[in-house]
PASEBA-1860 file (N, C-alpha, C; in nm, 3 decimals):
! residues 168
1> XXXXXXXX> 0.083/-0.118/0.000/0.000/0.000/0.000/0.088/0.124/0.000 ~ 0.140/0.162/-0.128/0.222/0.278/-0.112/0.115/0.419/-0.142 ~ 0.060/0.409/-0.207/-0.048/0.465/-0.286/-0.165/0.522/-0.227 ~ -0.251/0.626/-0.182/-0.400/0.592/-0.121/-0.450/0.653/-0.240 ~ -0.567/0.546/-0.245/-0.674/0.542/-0.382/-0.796/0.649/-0.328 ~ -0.825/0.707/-0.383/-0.903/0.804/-0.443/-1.090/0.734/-0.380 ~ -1.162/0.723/-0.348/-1.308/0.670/-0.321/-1.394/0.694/-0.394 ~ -1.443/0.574/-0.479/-1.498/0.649/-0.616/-1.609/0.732/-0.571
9> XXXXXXXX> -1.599/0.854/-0.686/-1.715/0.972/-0.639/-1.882/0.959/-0.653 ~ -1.884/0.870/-0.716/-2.030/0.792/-0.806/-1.983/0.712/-0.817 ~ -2.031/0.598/-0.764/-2.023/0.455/-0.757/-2.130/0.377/-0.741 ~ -2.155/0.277/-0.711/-2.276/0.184/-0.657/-2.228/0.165/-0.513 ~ -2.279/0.078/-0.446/-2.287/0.091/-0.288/-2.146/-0.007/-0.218 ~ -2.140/-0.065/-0.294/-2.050/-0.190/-0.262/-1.873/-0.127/-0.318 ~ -1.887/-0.054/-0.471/-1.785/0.009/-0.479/-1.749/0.110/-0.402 ~ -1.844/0.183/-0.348/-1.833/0.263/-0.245/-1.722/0.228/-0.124
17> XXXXXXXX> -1.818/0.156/-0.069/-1.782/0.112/0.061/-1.615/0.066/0.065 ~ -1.639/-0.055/-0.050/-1.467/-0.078/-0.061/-1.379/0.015/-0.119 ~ -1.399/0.138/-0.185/-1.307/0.243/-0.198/-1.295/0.317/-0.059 ~ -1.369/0.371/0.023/-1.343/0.435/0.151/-1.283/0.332/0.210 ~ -1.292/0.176/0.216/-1.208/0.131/0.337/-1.050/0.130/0.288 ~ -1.044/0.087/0.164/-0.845/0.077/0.115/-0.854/0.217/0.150 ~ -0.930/0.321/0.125/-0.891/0.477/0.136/-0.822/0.492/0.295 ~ -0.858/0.438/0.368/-0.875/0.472/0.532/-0.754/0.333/0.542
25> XXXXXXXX> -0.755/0.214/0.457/-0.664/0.190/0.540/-0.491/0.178/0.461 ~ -0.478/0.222/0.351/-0.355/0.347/0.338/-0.358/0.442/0.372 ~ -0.424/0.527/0.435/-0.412/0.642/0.504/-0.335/0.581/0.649 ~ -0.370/0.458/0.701/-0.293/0.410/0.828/-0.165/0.392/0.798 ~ -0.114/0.294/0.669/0.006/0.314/0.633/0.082/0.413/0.607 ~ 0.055/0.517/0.547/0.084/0.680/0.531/0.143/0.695/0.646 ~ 0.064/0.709/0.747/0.089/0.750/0.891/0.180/0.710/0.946 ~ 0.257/0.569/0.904/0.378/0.501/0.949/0.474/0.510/0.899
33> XXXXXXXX> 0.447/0.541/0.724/0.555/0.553/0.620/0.666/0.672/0.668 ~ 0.782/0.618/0.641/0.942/0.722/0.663/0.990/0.710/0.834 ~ 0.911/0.653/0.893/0.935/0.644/1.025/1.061/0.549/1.083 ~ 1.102/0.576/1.149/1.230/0.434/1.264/1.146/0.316/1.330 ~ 1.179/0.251/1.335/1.127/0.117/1.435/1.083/0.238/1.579 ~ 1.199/0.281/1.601/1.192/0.333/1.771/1.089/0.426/1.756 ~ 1.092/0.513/1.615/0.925/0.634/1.633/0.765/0.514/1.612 ~ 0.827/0.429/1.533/0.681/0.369/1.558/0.648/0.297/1.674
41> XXXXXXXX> 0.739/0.256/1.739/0.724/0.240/1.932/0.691/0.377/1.992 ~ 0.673/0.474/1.971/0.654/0.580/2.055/0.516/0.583/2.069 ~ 0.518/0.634/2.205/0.372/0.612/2.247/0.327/0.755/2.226 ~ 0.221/0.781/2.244/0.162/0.946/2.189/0.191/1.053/2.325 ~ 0.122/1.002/2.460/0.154/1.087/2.543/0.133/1.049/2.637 ~ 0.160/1.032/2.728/0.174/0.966/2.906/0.011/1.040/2.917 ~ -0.060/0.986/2.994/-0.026/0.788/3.026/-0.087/0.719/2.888 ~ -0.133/0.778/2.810/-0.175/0.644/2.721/0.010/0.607/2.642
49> XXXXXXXX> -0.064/0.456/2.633/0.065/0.398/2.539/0.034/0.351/2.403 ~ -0.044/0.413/2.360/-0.079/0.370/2.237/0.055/0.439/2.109 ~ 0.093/0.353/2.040/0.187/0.383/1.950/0.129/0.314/1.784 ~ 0.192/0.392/1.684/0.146/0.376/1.587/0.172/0.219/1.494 ~ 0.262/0.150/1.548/0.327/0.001/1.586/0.147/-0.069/1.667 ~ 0.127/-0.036/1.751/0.042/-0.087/1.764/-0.117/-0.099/1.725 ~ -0.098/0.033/1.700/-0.232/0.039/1.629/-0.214/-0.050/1.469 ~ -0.115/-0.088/1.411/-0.096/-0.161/1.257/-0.163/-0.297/1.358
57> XXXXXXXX> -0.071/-0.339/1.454/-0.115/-0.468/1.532/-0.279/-0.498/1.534 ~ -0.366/-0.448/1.605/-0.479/-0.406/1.627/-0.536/-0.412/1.529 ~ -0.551/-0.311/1.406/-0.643/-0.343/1.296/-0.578/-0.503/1.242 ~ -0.498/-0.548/1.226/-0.446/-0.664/1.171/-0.551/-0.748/1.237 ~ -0.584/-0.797/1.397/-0.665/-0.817/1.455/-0.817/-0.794/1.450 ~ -0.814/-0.650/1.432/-0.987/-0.632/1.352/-1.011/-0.690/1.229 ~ -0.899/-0.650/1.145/-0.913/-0.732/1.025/-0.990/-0.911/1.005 ~ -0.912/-0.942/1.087/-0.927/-1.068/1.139/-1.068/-1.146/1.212
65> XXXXXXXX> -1.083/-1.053/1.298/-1.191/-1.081/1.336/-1.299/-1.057/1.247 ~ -1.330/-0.949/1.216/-1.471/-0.916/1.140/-1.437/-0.994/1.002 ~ -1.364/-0.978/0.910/-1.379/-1.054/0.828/-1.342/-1.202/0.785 ~ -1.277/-1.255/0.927/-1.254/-1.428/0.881/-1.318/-1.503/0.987 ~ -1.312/-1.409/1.134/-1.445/-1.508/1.235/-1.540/-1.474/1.207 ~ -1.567/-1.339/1.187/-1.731/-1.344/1.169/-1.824/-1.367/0.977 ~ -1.736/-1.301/0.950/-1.815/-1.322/0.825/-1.782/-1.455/0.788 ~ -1.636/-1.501/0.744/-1.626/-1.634/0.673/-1.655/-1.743/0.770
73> XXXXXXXX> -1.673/-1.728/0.922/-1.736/-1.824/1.057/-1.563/-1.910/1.038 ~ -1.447/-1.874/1.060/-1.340/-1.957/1.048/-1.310/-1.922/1.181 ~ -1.209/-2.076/1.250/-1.183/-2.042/1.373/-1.024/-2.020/1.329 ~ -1.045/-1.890/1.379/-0.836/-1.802/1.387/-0.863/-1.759/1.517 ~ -0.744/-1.744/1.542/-0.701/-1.768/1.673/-0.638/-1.590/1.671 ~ -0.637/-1.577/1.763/-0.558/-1.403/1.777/-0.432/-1.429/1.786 ~ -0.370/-1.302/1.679/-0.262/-1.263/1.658/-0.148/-1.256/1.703 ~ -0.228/-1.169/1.830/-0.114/-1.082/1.930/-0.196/-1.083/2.077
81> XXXXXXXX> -0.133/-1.137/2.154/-0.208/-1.161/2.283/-0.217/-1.052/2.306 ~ -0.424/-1.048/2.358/-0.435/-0.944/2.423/-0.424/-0.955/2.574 ~ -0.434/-0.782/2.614/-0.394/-0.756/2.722/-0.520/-0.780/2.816 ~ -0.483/-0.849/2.970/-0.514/-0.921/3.083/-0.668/-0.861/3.098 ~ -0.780/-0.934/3.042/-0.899/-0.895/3.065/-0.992/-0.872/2.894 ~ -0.887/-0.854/2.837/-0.932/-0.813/2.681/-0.945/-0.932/2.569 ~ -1.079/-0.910/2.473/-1.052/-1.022/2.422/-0.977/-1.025/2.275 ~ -0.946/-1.129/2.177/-0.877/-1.122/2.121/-0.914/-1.032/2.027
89> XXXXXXXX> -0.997/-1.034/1.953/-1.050/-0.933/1.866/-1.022/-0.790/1.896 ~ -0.987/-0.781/2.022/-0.943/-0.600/2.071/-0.814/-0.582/2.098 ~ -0.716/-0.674/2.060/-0.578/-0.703/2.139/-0.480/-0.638/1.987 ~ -0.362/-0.672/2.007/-0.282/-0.585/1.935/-0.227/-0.485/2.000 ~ -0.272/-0.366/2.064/-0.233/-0.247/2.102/-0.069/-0.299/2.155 ~ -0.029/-0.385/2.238/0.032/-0.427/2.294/0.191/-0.419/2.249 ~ 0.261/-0.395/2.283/0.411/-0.376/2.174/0.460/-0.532/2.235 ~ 0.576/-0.629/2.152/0.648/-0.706/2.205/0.800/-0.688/2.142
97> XXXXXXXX> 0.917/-0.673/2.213/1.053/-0.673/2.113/1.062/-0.742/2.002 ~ 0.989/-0.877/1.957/1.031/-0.984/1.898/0.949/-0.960/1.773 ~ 0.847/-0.862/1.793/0.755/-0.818/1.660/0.785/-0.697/1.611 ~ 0.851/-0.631/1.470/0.879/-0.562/1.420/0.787/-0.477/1.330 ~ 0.797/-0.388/1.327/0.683/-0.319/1.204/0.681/-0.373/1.143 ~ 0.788/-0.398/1.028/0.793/-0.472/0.899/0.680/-0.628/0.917 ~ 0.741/-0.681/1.029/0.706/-0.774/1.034/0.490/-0.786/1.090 ~ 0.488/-0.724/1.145/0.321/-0.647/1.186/0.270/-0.581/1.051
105> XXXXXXXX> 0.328/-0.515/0.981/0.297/-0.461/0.828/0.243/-0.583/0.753 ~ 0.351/-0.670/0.786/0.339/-0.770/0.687/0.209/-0.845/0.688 ~ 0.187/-0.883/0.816/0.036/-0.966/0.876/-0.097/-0.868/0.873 ~ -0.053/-0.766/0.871/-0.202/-0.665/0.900/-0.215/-0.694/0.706 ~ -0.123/-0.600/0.668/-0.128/-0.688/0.455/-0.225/-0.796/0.430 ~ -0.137/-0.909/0.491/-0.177/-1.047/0.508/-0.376/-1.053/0.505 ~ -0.425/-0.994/0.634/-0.522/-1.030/0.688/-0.606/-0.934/0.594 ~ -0.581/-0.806/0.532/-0.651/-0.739/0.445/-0.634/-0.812/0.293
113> XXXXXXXX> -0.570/-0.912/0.254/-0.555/-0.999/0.115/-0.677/-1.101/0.140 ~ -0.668/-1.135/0.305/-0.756/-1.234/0.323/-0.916/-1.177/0.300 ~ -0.931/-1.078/0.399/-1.048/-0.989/0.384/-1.093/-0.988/0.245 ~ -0.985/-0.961/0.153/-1.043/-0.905/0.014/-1.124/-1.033/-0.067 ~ -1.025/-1.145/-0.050/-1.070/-1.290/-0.104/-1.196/-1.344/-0.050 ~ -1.255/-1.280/0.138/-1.315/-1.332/0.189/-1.458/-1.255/0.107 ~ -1.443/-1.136/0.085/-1.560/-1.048/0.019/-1.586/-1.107/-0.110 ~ -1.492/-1.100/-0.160/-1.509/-1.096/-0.342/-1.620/-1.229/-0.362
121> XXXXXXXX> -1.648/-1.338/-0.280/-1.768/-1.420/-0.318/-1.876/-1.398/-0.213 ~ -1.877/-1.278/-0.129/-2.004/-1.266/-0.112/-2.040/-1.132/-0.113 ~ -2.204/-1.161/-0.080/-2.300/-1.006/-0.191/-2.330/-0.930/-0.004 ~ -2.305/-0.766/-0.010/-2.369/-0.718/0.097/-2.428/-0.784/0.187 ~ -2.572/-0.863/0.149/-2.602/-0.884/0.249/-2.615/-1.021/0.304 ~ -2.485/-1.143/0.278/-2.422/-1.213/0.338/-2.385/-1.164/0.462 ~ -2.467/-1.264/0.560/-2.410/-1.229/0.693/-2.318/-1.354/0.769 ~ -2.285/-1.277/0.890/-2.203/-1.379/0.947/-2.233/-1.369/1.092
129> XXXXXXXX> -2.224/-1.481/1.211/-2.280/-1.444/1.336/-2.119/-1.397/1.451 ~ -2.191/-1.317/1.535/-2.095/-1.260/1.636/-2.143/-1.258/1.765 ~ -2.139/-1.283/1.855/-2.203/-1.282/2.004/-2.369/-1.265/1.948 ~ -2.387/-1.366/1.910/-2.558/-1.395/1.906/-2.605/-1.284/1.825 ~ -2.535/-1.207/1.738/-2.600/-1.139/1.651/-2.545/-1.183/1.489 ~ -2.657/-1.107/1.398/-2.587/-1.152/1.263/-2.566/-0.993/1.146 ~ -2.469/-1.000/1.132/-2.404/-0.906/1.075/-2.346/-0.946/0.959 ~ -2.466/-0.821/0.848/-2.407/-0.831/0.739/-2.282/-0.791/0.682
137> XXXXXXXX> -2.248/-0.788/0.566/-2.086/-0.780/0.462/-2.141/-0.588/0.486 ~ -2.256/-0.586/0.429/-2.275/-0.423/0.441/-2.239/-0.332/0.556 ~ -2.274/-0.388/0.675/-2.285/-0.372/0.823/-2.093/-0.363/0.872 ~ -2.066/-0.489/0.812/-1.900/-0.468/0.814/-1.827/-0.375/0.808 ~ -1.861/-0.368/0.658/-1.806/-0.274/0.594/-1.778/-0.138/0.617 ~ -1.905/-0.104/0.687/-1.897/0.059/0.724/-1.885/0.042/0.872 ~ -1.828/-0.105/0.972/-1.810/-0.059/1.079/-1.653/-0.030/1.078 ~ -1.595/-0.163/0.983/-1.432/-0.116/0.966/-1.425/0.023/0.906
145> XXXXXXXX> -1.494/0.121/0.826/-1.473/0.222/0.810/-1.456/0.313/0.918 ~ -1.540/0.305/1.001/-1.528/0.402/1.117/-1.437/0.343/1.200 ~ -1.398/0.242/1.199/-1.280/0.198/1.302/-1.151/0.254/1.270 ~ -1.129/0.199/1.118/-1.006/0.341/1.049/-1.021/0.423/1.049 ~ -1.122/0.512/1.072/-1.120/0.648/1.057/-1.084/0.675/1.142 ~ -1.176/0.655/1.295/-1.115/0.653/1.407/-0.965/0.639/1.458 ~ -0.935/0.519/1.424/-0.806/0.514/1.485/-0.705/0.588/1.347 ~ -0.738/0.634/1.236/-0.658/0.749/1.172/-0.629/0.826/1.265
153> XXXXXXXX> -0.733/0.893/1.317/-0.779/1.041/1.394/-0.616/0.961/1.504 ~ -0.608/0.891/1.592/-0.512/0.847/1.678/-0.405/0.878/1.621 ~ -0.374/0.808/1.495/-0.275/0.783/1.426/-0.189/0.946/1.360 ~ -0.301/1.042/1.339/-0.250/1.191/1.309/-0.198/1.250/1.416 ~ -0.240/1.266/1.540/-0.193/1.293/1.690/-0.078/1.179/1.724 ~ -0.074/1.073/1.717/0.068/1.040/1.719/0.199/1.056/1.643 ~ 0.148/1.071/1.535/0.280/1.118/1.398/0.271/1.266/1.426 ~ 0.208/1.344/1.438/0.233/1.522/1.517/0.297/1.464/1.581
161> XXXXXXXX> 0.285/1.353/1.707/0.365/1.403/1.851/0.558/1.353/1.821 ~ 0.530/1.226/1.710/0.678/1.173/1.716/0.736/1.289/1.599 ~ 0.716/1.360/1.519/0.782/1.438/1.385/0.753/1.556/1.341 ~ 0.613/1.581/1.355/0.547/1.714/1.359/0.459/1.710/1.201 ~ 0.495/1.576/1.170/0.390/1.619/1.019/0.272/1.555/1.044 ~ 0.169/1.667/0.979/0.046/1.668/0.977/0.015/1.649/0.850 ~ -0.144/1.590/0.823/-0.231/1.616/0.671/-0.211/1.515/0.641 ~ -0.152/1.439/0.638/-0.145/1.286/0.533/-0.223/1.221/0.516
END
């Protein structure tokens, strides 16, 4: 994802949706691109420890969850142990020495190739079940949107705090 694609301006509903999410989630890569291992360990500001390393972790994990437990009903197992009380689907945030950006880049990639393969044979409103509810591909779609957007919004306040560039 060197690139962020454009969201088509007139589209149908489905092109839609999947142009805003690659939109939102190269905009996360953006946010990491030109950085050190050690700035993407930096946490934003005492006391939170959220770092931009972890947030790649995390969506890799959302990724995961919404589109291979719940929609495709596959049992995957979490990523990156979450932290003491949290379940896997929310875990990631977590830094470990032994996991590298590159290497967290690589799997969050990974789990959005999977996502893409997991969509491309089904229609909107293919659903999938989650704690006793059923949630469609449509429903997905625009919840991972707001989850990237959201954690963009994180991701701009942490790249201000480690470099000072803004807008990306």
């Amino acid at each position: 994802m060197s690139e962020r694609p454009t969201p088509p301006l007139n589209a149908d509903e489905r092109a839609t949706l999947e142009g805003w999410l690659d939109f939102y989630r190269a905009t996360l890569a953006l946010k990491c691109a030109g950085l050190t291992e050690e700035q993407l360990r930096t946490a934003s500001v005492p006391p939170s420890a959220l770092t931009l390393l972890g947030l790649v972790q995390h969506m890799a994990e959302v990724e995961r969850n919404w589109f291979r437990r719940v929609l495709a009903g596959e049992d995957a197992p979490p990523i990156y142990p979450a932290a003491e009380g949290a379940e896997g689907h929310d875990g990631g945030f977590e830094l470990s020495d032994e996991i590298t950006f590159d290497t967290a880049r690589a799997t969050w990639e990974a789990e959005i190739a999977a996502a893409r393969t997991t969509c491309a044979v089904k229609e909107l409103g293919d659903t999938g079940s989650f704690r006793g509810g059923e949630f469609s591909l449509r429903w997905i779609y625009t919840h991972m949107i707001a989850e990237y957007a959201r954690h963009n919004g994180h991701a701009d306040l942490i790249r201000e705090r480690v470099d000072g560039a803004t807008g990306v």
